[in-house]
C-alpha positions in Angstrom: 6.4 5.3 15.9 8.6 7.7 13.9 9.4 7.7 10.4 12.5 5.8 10.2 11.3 3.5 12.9 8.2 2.9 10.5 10.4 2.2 7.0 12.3 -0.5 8.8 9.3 -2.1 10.0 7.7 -1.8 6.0 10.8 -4.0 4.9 10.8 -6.4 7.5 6.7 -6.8 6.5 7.7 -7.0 2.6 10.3 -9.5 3.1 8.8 -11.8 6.3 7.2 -15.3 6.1 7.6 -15.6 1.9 5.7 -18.9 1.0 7.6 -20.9 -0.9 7.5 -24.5 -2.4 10.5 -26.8 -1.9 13.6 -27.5 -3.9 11.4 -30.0 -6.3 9.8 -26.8 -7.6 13.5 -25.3 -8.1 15.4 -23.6 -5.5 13.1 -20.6 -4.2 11.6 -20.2 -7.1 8.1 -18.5 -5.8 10.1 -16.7 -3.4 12.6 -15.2 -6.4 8.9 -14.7 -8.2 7.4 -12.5 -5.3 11.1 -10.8 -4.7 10.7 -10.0 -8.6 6.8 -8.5 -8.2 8.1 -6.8 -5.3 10.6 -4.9 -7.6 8.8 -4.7 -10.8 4.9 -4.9 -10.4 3.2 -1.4 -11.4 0.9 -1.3 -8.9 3.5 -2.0 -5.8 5.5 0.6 -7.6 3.0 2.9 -7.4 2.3 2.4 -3.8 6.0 2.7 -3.0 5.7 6.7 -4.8 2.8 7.3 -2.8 4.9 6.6 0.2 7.8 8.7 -1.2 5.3 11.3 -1.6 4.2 10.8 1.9 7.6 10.9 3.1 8.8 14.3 2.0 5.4 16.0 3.2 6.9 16.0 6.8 10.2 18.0 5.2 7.3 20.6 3.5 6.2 20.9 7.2 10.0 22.6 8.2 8.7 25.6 6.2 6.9 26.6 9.2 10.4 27.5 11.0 11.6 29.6 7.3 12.0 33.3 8.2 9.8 35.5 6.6 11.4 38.4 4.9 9.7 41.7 4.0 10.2 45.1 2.6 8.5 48.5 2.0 9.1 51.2 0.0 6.3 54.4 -0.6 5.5 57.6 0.3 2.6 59.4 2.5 1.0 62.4 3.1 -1.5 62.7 6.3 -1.3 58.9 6.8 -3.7 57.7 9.4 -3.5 54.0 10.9 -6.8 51.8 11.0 -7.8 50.4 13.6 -7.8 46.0 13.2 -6.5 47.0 9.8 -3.8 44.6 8.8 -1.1 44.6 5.8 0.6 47.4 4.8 -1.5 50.6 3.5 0.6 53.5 4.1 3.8 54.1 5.7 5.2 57.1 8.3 2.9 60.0 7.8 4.0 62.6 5.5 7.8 61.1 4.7 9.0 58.7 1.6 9.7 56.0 3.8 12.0 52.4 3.5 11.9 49.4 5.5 13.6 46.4 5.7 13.1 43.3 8.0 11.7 39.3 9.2 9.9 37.7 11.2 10.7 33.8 12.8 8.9 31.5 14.5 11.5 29.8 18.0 10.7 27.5 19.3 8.5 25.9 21.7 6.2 29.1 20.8 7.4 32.7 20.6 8.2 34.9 17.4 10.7 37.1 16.9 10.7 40.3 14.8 13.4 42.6 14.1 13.7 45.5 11.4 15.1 48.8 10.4 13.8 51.7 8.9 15.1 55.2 6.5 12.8 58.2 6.3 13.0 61.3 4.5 10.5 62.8 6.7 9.0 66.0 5.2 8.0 69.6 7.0 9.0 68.1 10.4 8.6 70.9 12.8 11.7 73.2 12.9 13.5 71.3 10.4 11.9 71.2 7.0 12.6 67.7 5.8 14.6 65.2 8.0 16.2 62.3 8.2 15.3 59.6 10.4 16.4 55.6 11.7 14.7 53.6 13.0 15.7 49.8 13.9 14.2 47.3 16.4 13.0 44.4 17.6 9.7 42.4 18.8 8.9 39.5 20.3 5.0 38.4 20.6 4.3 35.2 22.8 0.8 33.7 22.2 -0.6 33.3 26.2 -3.4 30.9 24.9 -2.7 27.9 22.8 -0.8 29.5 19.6 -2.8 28.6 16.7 0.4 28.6 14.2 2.7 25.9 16.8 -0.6 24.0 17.6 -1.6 23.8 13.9 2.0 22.8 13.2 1.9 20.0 16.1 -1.2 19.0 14.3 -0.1 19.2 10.8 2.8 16.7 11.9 0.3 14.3 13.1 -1.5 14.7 10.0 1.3 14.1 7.8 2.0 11.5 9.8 -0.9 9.6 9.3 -1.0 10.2 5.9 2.4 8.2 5.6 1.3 5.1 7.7 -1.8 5.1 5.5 0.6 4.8 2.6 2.8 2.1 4.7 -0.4 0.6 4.7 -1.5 0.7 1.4 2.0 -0.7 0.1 1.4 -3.0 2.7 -2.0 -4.4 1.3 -0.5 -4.2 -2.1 2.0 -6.4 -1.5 0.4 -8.7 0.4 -2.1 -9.2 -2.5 1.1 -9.3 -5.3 2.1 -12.2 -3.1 -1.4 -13.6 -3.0 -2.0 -13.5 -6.7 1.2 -14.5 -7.5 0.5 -17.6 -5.6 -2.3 -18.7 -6.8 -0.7 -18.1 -10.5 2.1 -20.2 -9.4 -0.2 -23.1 -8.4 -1.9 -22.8 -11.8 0.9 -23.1 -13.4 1.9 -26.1 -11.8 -1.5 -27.3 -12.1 -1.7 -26.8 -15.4 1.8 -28.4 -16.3 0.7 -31.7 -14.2 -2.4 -31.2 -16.4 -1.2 -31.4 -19.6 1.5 -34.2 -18.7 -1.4 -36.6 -17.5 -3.6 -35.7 -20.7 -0.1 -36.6 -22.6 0.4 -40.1 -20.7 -3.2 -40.7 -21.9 -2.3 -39.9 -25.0 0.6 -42.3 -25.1 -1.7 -45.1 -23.5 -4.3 -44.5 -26.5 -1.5 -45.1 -28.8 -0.2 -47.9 -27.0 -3.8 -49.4 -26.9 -4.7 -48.4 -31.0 -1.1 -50.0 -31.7 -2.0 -53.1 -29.6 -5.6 -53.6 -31.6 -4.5 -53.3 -35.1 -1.4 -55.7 -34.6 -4.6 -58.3 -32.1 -6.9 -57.3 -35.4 -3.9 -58.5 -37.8 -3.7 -62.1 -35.9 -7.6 -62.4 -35.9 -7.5 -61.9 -32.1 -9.8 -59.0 -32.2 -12.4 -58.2 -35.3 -11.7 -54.7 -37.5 -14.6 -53.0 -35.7 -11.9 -53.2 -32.3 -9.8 -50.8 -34.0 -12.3 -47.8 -34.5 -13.0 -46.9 -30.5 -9.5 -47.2 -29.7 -8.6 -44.8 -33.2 -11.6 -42.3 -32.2 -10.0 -41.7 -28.5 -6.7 -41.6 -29.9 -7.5 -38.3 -31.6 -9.6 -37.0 -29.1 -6.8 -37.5 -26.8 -4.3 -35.2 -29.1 -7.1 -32.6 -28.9 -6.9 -32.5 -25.6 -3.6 -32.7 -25.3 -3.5 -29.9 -27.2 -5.8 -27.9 -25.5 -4.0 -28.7 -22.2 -0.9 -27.4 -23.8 -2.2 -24.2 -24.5 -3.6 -23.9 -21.1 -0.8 -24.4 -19.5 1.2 -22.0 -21.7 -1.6 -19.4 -21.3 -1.1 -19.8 -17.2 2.6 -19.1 -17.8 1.9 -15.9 -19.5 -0.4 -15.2 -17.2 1.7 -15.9 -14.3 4.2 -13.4 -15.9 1.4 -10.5 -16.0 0.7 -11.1 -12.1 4.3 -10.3 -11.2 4.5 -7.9 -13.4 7.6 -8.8 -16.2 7.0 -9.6 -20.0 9.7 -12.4 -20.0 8.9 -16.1 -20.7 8.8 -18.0 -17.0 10.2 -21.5 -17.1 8.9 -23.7 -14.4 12.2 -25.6 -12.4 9.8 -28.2 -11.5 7.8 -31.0 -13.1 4.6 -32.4 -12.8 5.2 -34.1 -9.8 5.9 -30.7 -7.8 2.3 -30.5 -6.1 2.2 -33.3 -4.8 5.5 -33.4 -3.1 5.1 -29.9 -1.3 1.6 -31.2 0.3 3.3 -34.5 1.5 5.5 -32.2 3.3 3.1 -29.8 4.5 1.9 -29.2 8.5 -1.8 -28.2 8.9 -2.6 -24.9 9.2 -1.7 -23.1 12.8 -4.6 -21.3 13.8 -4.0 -17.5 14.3 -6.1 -15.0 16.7 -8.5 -12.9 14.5 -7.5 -9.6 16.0 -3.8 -10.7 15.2 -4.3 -11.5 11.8 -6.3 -7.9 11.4 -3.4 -6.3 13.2 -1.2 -7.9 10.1 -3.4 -6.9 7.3 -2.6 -4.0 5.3 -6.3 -3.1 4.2 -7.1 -3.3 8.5 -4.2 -1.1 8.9 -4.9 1.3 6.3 -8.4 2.3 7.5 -7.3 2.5 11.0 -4.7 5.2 9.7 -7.3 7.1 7.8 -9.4 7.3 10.8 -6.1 8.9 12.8 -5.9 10.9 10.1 -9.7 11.9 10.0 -9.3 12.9 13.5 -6.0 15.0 13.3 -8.1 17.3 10.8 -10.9 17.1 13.1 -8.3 18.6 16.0 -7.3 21.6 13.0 -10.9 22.2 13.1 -11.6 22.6 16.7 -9.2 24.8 16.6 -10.1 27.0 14.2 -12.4 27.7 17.0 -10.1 28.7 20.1 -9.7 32.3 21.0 -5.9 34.0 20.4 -4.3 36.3 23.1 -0.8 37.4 22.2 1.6 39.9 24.2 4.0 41.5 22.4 7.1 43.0 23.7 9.2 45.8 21.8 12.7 47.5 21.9 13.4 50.3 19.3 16.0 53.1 18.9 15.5 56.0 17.3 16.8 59.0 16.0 17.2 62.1 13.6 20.0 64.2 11.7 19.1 67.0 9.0 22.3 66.0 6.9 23.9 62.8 8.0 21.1 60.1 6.3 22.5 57.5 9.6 22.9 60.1 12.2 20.9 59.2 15.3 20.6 62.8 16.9 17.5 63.6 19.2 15.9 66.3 17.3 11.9 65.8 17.0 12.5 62.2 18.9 12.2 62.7 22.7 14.1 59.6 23.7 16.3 57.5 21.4 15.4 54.4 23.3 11.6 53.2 23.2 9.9 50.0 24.7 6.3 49.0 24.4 4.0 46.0 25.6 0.7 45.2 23.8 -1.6 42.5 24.8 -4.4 41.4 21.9 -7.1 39.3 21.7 -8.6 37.9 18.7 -12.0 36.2 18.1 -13.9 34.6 15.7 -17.5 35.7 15.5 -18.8 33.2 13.7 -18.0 29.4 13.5 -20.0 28.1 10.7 -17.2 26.6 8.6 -15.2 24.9 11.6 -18.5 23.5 12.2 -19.4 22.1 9.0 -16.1 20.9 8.7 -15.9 19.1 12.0 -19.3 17.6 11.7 -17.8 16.4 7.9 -15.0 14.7 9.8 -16.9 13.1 12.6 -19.1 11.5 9.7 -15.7 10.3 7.8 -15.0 8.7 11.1 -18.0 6.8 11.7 -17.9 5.6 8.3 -14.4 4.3 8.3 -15.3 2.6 11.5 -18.2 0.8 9.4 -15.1 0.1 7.1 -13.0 -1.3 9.4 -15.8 -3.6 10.8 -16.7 -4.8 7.4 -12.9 -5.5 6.8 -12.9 -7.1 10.3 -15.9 -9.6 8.8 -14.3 -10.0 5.9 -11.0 -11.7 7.3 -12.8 -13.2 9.4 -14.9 -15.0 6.6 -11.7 -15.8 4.5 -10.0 -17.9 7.4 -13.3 -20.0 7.7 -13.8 -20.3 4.1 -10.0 -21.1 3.7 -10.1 -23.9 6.7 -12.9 -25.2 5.2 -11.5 -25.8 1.9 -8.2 -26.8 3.3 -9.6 -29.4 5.3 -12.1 -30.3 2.5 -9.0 -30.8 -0.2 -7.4 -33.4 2.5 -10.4 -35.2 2.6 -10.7 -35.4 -1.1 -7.0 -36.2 -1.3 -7.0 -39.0 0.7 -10.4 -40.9 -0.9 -8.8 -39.9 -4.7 -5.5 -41.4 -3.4 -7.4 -44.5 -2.8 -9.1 -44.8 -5.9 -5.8 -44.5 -7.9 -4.6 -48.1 -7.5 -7.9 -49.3 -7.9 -8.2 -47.4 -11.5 -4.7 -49.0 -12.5 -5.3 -52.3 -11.4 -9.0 -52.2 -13.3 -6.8 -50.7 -15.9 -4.4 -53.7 -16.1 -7.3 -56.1 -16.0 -9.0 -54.6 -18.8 -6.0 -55.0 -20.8 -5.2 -58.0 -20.5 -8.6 -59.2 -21.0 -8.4 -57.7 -24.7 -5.4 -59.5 -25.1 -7.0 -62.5 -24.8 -9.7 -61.4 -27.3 -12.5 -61.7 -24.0 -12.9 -58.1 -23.7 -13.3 -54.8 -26.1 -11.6 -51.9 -27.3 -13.9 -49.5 -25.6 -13.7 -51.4 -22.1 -10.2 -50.6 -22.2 -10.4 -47.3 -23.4 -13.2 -46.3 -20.5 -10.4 -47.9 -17.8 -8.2 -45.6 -19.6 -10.4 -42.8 -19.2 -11.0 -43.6 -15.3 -8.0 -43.4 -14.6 -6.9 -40.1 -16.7 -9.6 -38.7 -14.6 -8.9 -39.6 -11.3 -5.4 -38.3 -11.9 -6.9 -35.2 -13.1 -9.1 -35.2 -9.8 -5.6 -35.7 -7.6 -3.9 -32.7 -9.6 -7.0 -30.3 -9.0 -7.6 -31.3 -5.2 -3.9 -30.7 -4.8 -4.4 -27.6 -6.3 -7.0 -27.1 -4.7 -5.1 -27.9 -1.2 -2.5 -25.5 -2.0 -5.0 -22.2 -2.5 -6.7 -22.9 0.4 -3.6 -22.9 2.1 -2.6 -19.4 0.2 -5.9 -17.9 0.8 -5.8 -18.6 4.4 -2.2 -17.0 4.8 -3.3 -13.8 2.8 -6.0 -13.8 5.5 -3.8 -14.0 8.2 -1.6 -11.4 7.1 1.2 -13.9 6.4 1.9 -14.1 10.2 5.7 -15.9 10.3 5.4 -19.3 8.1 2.0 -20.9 9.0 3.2 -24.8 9.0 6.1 -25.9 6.7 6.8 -24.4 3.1 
């Protein structure tokens, strides 16, 4: 898959199968939230960068192809070549010498070499000092595997693996921004339901402490009615309160997870749980392997092992043998006054050729070794990774089915205690109207049924992670069931 190819794909992944609530919770709201993150979270920021950076290593790798300049300047006196010497120690014996030239890899594996050269050469025989040119060219054409083009080819797929790690990475990171966000978001909404059935106890406290002091004024009730409804009346406002808070805390905390410092307001109101789960399908079970194939994390390890095993390729080989031949054209020539003249005074023939064939070895391989039995280890324990990983997703969907089938249960036997609590409720009260029942009966009916509600609100909640936990797991494979 090439770059380009792979960029495209990383958008389409970012963007695919957002899980949203309906229009009661405002009009894509958690979408616009996760769009937001996408933009504005730190750490999917970061992960985009490392991409960048990942990116531009495959233009570093066009450095390869850059010509290499050179040029010499010095003088010598009974210079002698070194045999296997390398690098330039001394020029053309006994002359001040000047040289000028490159050297550029062509492709699919040949490099080409071309130069000139000035001497002042001194005491040439029967002249005194000289001038001479010198200009040519060379081609050498590895006959084995060239190391340079091979380690190049390799290089590539290195780079490349580093940048669908990082597609990878930004992958995982924005598949947990979109995790965390939701599971914010149904805190929040938790939280607001929260606090509005803890204030329509309150209210039905008040209604109740109003109803026994005006029953206590007729004589229907005796003083002592007032005090129980009084005491849960204030406790009620504390926990108003404290639900209040909560909820405002979950806000700001909701903010953190996508990453912005402004004040989210909800669009929807306390009702908004329960009307996305009486509009949601069950879950649509998904093929382990194709939720790891959707997973960032899977994919991330599965890139670093590629990418283990490109620089386990560079290292075998470091070990291969090199045999080069090298072909040569050169003209040359000599003039005692004219510094370009190309006369043939101490040169026999102004036009030389030469073929060379050389073979290079290694003697000993005792880092390529080390540093290929380092990489096989790195590759048997991101394999151990990538198994765990595999365990791990595999867990989660259980865990999340589980607890999504577990909140429908729950759902359905709360939904049938709710009428039951109001109509015990409604009883309760009207037996303390007629002075044949107490305060504190009334306020326990009140407190059954704040609770159950409360029950409702957290198995919805409830309902709704398991339901966002088990689409992280799957990778967010298209829109499991209906938003």
């Amino acid at each position: 898959m090439s770059i380009l190819s792979l960029r495209n794909f990383t958008s389409i992944l970012l963007l695919a199968g957002i899980f949203s609530f309906t229009s009661t919770c405002g009009a894509n709201e958690l979408e616009a939230l996760v769009k937001e993150g996408q933009d504005s979270n730190p750490s999917v920021l970061a992960a985009k960068w490392k991409v960048e950076q990942a990116l531009l290593k495959h233009d570093e790798l066009s450095e390869f192809f850059d010509p290499d300049f050179f040029a010499v300047a010095g003088k010598s006196d009974n210079a002698r070549g070194i045999p296997g010497s390398s690098g330039f120690t001394s020029v053309t014996n006994n002359s001040f010498d000047a040289q000028i030239g490159f050297e550029v890899p062509i492709e699919p594996g040949a490099y080409m070499s071309m130069g000139g050269a000035k001497r002042v050469l001194q005491d040439a025989e029967g002249y005194g000092d000289l001038y001479q040119t010198l200009f040519g060219i060379r081609i050498r054409i590895p006959l084995l595997k060239d190391r340079a083009f091979k380690n190049l080819t390799l290089n590539k797929a290195l780079a490349l693996a580093e940048y669908n790690a990082a597609v990878s990475n930004l992958l995982k990171t924005t598949q947990i921004l979109r995790r965390d966000i939701e599971l914010a978001y149904i805190a929040a909404y938790e939280n607001l339901s929260a606090y509005r059935v803890t204030q329509a106890a309150t209210k039905r406290f008040q209604a109740l402490n109003d109803e026994a002091n005006e029953l206590c004024r007729l004589k229907v009730v005796p003083e002592y009615q007032i005090f129980q409804s009084k005491l849960e009346l204030q406790i009620g406002h504390e926990d108003e309160e404290k639900a209040r808070v909560k909820f405002e805390l979950s806000l700001v905390t909701l903010a953190d997870t996508v990453g912005i410092t402004r004040k989210i307001a909800l669009a929807g109101d306390q009702k908004a749980l329960l009307d996305v789960t009486a509009k949601m399908q069950p879950l649509v079970e998904i093929p382990e392997n194709d939720a790891c194939s959707a997973r960032g994390a899977y994919l991330e390890i599965k890139n670093n092992i590629q990418y283990a095993q490109a620089q386990l390729s560079i290292s075998e080989e470091e070990k291969q043998d090199k045999l080069d031949v090298n072909f040569g054209l050169s003209a040359q020539g000599e003039h005692e006054s004219n510094p370009f003249g190309m006369e043939e005074l101490i040169t026999d023939r102004k036009i030389g050729g030469e073929i060379t064939l050389v073979w290079t070895r290694n003697i000993d391989y005792r880092g390529p070794n080390a540093r290929m039995a380092r990489f096989r280890a790195r590759i048997k324990e991101l394999n151990e990774d990538l198994r765990n990983i595999q365990l791990e997703i595999k867990t989660a969907m259980m865990t999340a089915t589980m607890n999504y089938q577990a909140a429908v249960n729950r759902l359905d036997i709360i939904n049938q205690g709710i009428e039951a609590a109001r109509q015990t409720l409604a009883a309760e009260q009207e037996r303390f109207r007629l002075g044949e029942s107490t305060s504190s009966n009334v306020t326990d009916a009140q407190k059954n049924l704040t609770s159950i509600l409360q029950r409702q609100t957290t198995a919805t909640a409830d309902l709704l992670r398991a339901r966002a936990n088990y689409l992280y797991a799957v990778g967010y494979i298209g829109r499991t069931g209906s938003n």
